[in-house]
TIMAR-871548 format. One record per residue (C-alpha): residue in three letters; y, x, z; residue number from 1; chain. Coordinates in steps of 0.5 Angstrom, whole numbers. Example, Ala and Ser with C-alpha at 12.3 -4.5 7.8 and 13.67 -1.06 7.14 Angstrom:
<pts>
+------+-------+-------+-------+-----+-------+
| rest |     y |     x |     z |  nr | kette |
+------+-------+-------+-------+-----+-------+
|  ALA |    -9 |    25 |    16 |   1 |     A |
|  SER |    -2 |    27 |    14 |   2 |     A |
+------+-------+-------+-------+-----+-------+
</pts>
This chain:
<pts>
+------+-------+-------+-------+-----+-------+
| rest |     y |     x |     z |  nr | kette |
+------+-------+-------+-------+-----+-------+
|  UNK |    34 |   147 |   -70 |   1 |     A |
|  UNK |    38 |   149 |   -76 |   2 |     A |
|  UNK |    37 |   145 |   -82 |   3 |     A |
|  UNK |    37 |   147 |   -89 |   4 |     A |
|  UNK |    37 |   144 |   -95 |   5 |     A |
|  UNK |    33 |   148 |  -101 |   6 |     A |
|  UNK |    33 |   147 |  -109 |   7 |     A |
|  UNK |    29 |   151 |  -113 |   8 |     A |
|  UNK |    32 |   150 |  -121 |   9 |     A |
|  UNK |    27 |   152 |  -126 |  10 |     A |
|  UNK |    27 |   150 |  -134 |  11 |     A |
|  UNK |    24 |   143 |  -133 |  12 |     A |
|  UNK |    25 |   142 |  -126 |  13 |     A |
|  UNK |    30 |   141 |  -120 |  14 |     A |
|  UNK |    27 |   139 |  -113 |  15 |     A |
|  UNK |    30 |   139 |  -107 |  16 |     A |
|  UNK |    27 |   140 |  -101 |  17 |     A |
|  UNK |    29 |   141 |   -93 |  18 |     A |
|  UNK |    26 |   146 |   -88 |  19 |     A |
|  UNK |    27 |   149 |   -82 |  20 |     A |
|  UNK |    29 |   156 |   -80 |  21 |     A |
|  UNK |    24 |   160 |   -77 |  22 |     A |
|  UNK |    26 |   167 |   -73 |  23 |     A |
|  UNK |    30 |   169 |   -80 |  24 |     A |
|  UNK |    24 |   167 |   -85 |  25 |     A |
|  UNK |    25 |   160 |   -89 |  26 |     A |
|  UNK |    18 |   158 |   -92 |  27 |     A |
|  UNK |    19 |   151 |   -97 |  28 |     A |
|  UNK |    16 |   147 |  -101 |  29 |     A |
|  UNK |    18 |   146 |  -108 |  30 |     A |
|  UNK |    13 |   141 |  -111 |  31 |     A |
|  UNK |    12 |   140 |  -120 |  32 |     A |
|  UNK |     8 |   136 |  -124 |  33 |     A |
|  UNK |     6 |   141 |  -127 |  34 |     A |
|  UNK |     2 |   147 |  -127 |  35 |     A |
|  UNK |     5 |   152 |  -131 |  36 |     A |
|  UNK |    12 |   153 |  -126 |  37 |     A |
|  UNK |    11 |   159 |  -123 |  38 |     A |
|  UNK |    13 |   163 |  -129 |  39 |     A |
|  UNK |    19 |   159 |  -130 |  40 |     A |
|  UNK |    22 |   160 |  -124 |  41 |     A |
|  UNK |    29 |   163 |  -126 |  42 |     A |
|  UNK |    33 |   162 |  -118 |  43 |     A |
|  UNK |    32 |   160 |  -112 |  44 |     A |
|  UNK |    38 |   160 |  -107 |  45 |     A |
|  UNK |    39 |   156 |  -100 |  46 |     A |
|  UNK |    45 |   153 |   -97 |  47 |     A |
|  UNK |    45 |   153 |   -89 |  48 |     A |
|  UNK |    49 |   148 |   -86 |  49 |     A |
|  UNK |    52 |   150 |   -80 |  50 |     A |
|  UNK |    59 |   148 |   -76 |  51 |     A |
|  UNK |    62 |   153 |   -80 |  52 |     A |
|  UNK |    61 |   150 |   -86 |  53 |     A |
|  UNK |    56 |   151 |   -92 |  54 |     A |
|  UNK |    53 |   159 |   -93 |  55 |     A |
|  UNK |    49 |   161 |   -98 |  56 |     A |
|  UNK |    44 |   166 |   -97 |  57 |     A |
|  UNK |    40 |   170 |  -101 |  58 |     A |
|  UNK |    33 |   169 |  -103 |  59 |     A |
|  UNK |    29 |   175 |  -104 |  60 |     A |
|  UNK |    21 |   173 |  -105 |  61 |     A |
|  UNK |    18 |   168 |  -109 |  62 |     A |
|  UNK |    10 |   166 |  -109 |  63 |     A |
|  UNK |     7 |   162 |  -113 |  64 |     A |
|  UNK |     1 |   159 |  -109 |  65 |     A |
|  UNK |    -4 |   154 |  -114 |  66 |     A |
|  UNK |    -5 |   149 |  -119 |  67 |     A |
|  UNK |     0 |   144 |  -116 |  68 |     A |
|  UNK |     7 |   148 |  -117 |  69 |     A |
|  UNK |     7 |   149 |  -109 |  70 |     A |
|  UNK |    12 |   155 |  -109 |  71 |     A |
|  UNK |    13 |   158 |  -103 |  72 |     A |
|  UNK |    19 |   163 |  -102 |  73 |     A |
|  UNK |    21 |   168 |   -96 |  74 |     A |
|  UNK |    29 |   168 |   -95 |  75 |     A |
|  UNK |    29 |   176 |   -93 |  76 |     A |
|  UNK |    37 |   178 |   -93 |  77 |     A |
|  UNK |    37 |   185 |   -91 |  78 |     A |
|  UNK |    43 |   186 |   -85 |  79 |     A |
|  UNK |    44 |   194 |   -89 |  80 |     A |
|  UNK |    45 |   196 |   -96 |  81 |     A |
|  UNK |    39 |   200 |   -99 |  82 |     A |
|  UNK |    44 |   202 |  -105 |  83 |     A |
|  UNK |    51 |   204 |  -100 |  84 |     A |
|  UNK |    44 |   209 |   -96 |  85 |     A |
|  UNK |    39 |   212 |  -102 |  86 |     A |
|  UNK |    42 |   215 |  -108 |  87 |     A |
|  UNK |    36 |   215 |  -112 |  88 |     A |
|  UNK |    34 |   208 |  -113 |  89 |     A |
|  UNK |    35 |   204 |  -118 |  90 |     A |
|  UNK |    33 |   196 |  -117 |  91 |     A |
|  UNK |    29 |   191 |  -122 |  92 |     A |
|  UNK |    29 |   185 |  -125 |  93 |     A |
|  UNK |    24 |   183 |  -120 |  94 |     A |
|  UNK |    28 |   186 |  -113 |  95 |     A |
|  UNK |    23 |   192 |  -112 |  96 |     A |
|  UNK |    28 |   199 |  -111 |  97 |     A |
|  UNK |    25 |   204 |  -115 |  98 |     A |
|  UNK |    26 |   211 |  -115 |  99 |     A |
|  UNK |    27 |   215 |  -121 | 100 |     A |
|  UNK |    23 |   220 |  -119 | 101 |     A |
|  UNK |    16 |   220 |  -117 | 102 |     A |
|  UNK |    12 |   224 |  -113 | 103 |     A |
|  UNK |     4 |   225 |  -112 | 104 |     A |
|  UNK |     1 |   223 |  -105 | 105 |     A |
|  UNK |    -6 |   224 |  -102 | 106 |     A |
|  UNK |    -9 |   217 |  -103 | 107 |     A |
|  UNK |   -15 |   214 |  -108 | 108 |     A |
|  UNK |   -12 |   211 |  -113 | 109 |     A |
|  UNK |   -16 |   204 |  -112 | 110 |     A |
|  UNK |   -14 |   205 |  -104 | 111 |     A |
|  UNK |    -9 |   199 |  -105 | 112 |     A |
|  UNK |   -13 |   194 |  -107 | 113 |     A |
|  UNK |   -18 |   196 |  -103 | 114 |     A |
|  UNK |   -15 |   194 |   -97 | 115 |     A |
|  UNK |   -11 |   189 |   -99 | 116 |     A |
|  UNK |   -18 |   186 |  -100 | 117 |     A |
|  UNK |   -20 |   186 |   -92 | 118 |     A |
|  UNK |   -13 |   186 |   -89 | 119 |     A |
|  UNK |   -12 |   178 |   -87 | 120 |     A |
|  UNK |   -19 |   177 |   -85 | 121 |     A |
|  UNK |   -19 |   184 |   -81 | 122 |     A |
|  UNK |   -19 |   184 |   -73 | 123 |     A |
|  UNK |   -17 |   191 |   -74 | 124 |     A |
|  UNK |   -11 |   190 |   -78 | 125 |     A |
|  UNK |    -9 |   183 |   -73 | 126 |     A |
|  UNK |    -9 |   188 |   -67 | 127 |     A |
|  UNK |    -5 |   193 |   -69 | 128 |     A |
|  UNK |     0 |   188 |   -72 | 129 |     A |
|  UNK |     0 |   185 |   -65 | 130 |     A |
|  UNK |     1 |   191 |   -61 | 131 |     A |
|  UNK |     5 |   194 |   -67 | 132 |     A |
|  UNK |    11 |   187 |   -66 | 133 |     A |
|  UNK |    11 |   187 |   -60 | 134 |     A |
|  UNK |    12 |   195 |   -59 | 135 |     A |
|  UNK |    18 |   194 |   -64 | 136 |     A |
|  UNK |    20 |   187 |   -61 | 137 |     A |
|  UNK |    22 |   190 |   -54 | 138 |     A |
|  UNK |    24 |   197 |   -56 | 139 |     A |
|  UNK |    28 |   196 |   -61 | 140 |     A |
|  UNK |    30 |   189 |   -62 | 141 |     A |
|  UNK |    35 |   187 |   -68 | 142 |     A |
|  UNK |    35 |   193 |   -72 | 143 |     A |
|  UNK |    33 |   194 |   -79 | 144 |     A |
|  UNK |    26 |   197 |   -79 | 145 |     A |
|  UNK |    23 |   201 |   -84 | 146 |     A |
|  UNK |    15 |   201 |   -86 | 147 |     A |
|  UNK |    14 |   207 |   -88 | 148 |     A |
|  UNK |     8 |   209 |   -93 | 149 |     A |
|  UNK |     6 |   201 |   -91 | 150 |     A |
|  UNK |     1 |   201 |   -96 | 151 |     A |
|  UNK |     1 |   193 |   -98 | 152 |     A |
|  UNK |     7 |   190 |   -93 | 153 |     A |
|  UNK |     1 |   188 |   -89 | 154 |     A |
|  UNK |     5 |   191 |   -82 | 155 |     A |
|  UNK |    11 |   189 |   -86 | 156 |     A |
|  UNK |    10 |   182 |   -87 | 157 |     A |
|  UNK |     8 |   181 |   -80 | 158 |     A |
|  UNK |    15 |   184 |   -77 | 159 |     A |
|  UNK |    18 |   180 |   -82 | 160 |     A |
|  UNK |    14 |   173 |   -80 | 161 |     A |
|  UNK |    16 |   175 |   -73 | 162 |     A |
|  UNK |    24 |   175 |   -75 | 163 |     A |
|  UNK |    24 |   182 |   -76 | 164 |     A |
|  UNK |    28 |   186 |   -81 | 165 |     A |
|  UNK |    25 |   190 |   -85 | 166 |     A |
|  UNK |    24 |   194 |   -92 | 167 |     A |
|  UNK |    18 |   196 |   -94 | 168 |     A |
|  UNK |    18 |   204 |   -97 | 169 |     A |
|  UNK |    12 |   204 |  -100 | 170 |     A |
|  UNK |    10 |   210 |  -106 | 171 |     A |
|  UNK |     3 |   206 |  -110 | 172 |     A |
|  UNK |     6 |   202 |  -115 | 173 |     A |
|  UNK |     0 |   197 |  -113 | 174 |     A |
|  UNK |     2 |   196 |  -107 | 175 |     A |
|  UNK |     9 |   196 |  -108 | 176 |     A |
|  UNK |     6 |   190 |  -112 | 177 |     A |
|  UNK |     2 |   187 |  -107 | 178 |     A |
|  UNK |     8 |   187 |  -102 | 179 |     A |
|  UNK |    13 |   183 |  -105 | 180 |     A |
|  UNK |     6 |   178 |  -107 | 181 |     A |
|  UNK |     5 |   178 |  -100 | 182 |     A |
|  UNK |    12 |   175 |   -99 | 183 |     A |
|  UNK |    16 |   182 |   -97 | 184 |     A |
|  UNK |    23 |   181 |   -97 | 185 |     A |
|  UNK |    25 |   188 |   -99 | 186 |     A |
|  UNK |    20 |   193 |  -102 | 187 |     A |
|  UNK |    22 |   200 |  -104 | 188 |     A |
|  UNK |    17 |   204 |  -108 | 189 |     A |
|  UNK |    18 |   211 |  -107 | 190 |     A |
|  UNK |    16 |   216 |  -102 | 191 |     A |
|  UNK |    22 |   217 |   -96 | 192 |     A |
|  UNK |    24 |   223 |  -100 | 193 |     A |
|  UNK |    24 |   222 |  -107 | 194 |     A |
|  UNK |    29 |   215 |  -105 | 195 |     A |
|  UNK |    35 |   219 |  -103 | 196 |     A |
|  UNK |    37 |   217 |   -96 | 197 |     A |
|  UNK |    42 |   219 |   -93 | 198 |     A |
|  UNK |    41 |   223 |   -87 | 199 |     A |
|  UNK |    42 |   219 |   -80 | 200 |     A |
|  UNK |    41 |   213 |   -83 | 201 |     A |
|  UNK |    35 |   209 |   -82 | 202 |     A |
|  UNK |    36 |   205 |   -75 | 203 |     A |
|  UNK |    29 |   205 |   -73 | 204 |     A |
|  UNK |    22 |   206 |   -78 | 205 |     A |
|  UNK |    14 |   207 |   -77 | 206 |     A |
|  UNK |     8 |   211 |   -80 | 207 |     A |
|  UNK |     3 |   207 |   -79 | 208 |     A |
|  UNK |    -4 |   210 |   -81 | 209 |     A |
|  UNK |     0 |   215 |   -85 | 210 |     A |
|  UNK |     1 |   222 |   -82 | 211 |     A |
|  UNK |    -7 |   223 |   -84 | 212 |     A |
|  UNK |    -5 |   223 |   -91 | 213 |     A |
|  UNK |     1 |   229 |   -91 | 214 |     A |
|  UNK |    -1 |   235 |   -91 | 215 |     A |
|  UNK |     4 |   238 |   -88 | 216 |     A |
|  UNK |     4 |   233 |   -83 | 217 |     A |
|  UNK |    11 |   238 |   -78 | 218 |     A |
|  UNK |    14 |   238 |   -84 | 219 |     A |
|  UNK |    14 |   230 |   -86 | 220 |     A |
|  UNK |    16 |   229 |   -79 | 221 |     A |
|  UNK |    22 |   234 |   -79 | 222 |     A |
|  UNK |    24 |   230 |   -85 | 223 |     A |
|  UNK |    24 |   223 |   -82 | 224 |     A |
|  UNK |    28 |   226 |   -76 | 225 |     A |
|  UNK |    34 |   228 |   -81 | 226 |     A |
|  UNK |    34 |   221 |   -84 | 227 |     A |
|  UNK |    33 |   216 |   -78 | 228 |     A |
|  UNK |    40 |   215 |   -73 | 229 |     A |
|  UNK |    42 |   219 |   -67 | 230 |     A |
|  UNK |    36 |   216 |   -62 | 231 |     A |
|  UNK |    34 |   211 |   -68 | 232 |     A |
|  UNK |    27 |   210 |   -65 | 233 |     A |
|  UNK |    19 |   213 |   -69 | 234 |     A |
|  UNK |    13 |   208 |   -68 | 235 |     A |
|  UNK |     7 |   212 |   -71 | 236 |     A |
|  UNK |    -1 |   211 |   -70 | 237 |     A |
|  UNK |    -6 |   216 |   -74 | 238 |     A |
|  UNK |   -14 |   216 |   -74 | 239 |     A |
|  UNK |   -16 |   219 |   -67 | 240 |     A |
|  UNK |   -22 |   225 |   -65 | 241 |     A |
|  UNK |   -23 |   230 |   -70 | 242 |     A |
|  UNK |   -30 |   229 |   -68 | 243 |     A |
|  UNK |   -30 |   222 |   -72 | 244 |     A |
|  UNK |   -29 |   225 |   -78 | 245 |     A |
|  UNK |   -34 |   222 |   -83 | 246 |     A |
|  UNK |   -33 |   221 |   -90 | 247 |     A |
|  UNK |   -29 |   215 |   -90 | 248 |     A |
|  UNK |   -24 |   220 |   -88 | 249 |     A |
|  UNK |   -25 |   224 |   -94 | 250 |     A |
|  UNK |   -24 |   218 |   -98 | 251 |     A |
|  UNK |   -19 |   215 |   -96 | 252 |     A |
|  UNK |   -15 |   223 |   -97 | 253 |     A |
|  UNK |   -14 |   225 |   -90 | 254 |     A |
|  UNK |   -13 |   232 |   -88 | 255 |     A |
|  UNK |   -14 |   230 |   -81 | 256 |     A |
|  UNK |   -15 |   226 |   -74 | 257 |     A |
|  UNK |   -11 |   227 |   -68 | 258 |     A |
|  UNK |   -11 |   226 |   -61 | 259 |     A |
|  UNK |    -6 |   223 |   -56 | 260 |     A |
|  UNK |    -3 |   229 |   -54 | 261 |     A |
|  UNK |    -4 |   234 |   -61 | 262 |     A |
|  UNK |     0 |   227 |   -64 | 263 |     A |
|  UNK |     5 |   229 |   -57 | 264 |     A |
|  UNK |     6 |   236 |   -60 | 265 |     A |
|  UNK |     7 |   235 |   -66 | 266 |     A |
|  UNK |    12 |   230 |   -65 | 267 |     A |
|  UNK |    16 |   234 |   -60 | 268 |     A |
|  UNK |    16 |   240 |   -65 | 269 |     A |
|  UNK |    20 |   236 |   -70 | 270 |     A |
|  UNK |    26 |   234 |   -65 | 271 |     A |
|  UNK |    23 |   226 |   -61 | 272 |     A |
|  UNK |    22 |   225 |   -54 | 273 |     A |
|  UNK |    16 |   221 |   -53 | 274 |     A |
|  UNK |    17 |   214 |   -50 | 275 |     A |
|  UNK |    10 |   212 |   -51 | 276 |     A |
|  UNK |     3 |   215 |   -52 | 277 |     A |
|  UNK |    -4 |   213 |   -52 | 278 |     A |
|  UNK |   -10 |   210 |   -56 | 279 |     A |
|  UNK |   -12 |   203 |   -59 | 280 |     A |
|  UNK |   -19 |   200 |   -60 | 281 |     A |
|  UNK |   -23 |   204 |   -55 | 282 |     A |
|  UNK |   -29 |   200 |   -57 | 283 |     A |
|  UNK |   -30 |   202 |   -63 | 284 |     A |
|  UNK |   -31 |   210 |   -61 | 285 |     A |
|  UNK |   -38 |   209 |   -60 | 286 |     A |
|  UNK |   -40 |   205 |   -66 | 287 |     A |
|  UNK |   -36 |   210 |   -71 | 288 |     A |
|  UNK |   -39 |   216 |   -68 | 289 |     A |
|  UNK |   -46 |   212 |   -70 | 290 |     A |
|  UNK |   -44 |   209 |   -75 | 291 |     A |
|  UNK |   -40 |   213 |   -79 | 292 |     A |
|  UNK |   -39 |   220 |   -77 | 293 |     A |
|  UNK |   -47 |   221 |   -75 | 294 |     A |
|  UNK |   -50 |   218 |   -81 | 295 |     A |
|  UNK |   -44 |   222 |   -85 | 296 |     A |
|  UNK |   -46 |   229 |   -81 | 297 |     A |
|  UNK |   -54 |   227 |   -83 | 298 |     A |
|  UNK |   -52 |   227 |   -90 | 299 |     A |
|  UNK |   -54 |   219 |   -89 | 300 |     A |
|  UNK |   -47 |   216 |   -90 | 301 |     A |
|  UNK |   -45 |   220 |   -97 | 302 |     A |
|  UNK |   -40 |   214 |  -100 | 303 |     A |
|  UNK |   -36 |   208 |   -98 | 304 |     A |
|  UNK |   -36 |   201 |  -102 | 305 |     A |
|  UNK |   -33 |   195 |  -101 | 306 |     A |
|  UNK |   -38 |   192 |   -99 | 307 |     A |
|  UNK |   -38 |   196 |   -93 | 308 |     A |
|  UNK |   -31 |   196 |   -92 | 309 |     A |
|  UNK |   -31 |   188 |   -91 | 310 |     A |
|  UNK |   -37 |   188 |   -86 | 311 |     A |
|  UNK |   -34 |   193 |   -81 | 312 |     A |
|  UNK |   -27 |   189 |   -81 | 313 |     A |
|  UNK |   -31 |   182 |   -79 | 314 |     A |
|  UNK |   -30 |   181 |   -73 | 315 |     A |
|  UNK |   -36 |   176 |   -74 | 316 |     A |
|  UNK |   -38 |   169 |   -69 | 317 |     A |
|  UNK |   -41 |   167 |   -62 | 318 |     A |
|  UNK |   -41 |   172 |   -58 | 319 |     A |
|  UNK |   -39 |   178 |   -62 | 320 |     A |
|  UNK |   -33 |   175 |   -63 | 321 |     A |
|  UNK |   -32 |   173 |   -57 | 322 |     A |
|  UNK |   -33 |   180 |   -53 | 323 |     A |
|  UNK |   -28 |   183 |   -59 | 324 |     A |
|  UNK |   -23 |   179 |   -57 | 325 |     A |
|  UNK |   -24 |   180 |   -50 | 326 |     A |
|  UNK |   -22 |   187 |   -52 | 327 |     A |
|  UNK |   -16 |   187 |   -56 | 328 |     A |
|  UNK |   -13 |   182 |   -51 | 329 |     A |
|  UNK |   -14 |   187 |   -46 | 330 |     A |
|  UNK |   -11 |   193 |   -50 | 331 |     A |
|  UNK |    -5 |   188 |   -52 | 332 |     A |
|  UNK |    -4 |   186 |   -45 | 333 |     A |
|  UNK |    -5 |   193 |   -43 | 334 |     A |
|  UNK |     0 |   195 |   -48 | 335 |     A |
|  UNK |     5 |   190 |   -46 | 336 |     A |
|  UNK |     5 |   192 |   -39 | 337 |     A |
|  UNK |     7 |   199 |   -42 | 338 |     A |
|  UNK |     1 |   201 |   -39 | 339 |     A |
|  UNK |    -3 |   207 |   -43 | 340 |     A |
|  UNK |   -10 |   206 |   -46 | 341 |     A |
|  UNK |   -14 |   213 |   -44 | 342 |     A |
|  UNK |   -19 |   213 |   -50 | 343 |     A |
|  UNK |   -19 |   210 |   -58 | 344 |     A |
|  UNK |   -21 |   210 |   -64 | 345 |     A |
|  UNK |   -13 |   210 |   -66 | 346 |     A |
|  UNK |    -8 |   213 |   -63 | 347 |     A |
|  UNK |    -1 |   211 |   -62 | 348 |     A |
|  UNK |     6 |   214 |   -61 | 349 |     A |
|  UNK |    14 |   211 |   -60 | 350 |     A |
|  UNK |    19 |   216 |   -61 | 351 |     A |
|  UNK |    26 |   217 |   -60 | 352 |     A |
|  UNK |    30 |   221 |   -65 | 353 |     A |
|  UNK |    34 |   227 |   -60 | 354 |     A |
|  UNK |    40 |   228 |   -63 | 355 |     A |
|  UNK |    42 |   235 |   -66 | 356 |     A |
|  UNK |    48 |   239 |   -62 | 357 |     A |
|  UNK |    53 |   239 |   -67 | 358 |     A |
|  UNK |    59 |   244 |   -66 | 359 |     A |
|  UNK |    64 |   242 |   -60 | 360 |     A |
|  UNK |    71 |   240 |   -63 | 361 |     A |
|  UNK |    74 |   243 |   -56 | 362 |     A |
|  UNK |    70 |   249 |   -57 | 363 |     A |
|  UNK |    77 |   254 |   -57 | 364 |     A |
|  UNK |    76 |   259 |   -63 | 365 |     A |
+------+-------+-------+-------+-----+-------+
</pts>
């Protein structure tokens, strides 16, 4: 175990505290006497001691987390310099990289919050960062990965807990705040195109629940093509079955839902061979179709509140809960075996970017 000693300066306070390393995460806390610290804050830095000698490491989040001055912060030092690969971002006092220009994107603008209202309790959000960790884990270890209109940092936040590096790119100012809230090391709002990548210079990236949102979806995923590496690798899920669509789809700004081999088409015409296909959440087709998509068809279902977002993502107690985790135990197992799941409220998709043929240097002119 790797030890470290961190030391939180404030204008009132210097606390020392040791801590562990964790999959590149540190997590510390710095204890006040007072209750009004979280303003104060004016750096924090940690020194990791190793063989080597003394290396200081940039610390990228801090969270305030309640009344007894507890300060909780994640060290996040990206291995790739977003400011050498986007030429139009500019960085905030706060560590968040905007782009000078903005576009509009199809989402309500109270979308943000009100997912970041059910995400950490949901069964749906858990299971698809497990099964989206584990995909990326064991496909593309090691490098940068980039969260690609990751809403609040939810999936982004649990790549990183897992050791993961990754930068959020996410256009809604909300958030955009939420994620570095949450703890996200590297948070860029913007969308992909108004941040000015350079093109084969993202390692690996992800679309997750976002695909639906884009008008033209052929388009959007040429223009990823462009910015990933040379086989850098595309994680994608989107909603599944046209026949599901209901009037959440409509409110959450959706042009579309998919099938496994609609999103295979779609990917294949933009230049990436498919790796891995299928669905997630078969148990869930039935109850959407009787709960969402028939009552919607009826003129029964004509709005969505929050209220019924937060029921519909309980996963309840006793026997409920306990058959819904047997199901997302067997899809993650499945999954994990790289085995495809044949049905699903969701689909999924890994794809290898496939290089475009330059000219041949010994081509004789």
């Amino acid at each position: 175990m790797v030890h470290l000693f961190v030391v939180a300066r404030c204008s009132d306070i210097t606390k020392r505290a040791r801590t562990n390393r964790f999959h590149g995460r540190i997590s510390v806390s710095v204890t006040s006497t007072s209750p009004t610290h979280s303003s104060a804050v004016q750096f924090l830095f940690a020194t990791r001691l190793s063989s080597a000698g003394p290396t200081r490491i940039r610390v990228r989040s801090i969270c305030y987390s309640g009344c007894d001055g507890s300060f909780t912060m994640g060290r996040q030092s990206m291995r790739l310099d977003i400011s050498a690969i986007a030429s139009n971002l500019v960085q905030h006092p706060t560590g968040v990289w905007v782009a000078r220009d903005q576009s509009d994107v199809s989402y309500p603008s109270d979308g943000n919050e009100a997912s970041f209202a059910v995400e950490d309790a949901s069964f749906w959000f858990r299971h698809r960062n497990d099964v989206i960790a584990h995909l990326v884990n064991n496909l593309s270890p090691g490098e940068t990965f980039f969260d690609i209109g990751g809403g609040n940092g939810c999936v982004s936040h649990a790549l990183q807990e897992r050791g993961i590096d990754v930068a959020l790119v996410e256009p809604g100012p909300a958030g955009a705040h939420n994620a570095v809230s949450r703890g996200v090391g590297t948070v860029i709002q913007s969308t992909l195109d108004d941040a000015g990548f350079t093109p084969d210079s993202l390692p690996s990236a992800g679309m997750f629940d976002v695909l639906e949102h884009i008008e033209s979806d052929h388009a959007f995923l040429r223009s990823i093509h462009r910015f990933l590496a040379p086989n850098g690798m595309l994680y994608i899920t989107v909603p599944a079955y046209q026949g599901l669509w209901s009037v959440d789809d409509v409110h959450a700004g959706h042009f579309r839902r998919y099938t496994s081999s609609s999103l295979e088409s779609q990917l294949n015409a933009a230049g990436f061979d498919v790796i891995y296909g299928g669905y997630l959440f078969a148990f869930l087709v039935a109850p959407i179709f009787f709960f969402r998509s028939l009552p919607s068809r009826l003129g029964i279902r004509k709005k969505v509140t929050a209220s019924t977002t937060r029921r519909e993502h309980s996963q309840g107690g006793g026997l409920l809960g306990a058959v819904v985790d047997r199901c997302l135990g067997l899809e993650l197992n499945r999954i994990g075996k790289r085995k495809r799941i044949p049905f699903g409220s969701s689909c999924i998709a890994v794809a290898r970017k496939i290089p475009q043929p330059g000219p041949d240097p010994n081509r004789i002119r």
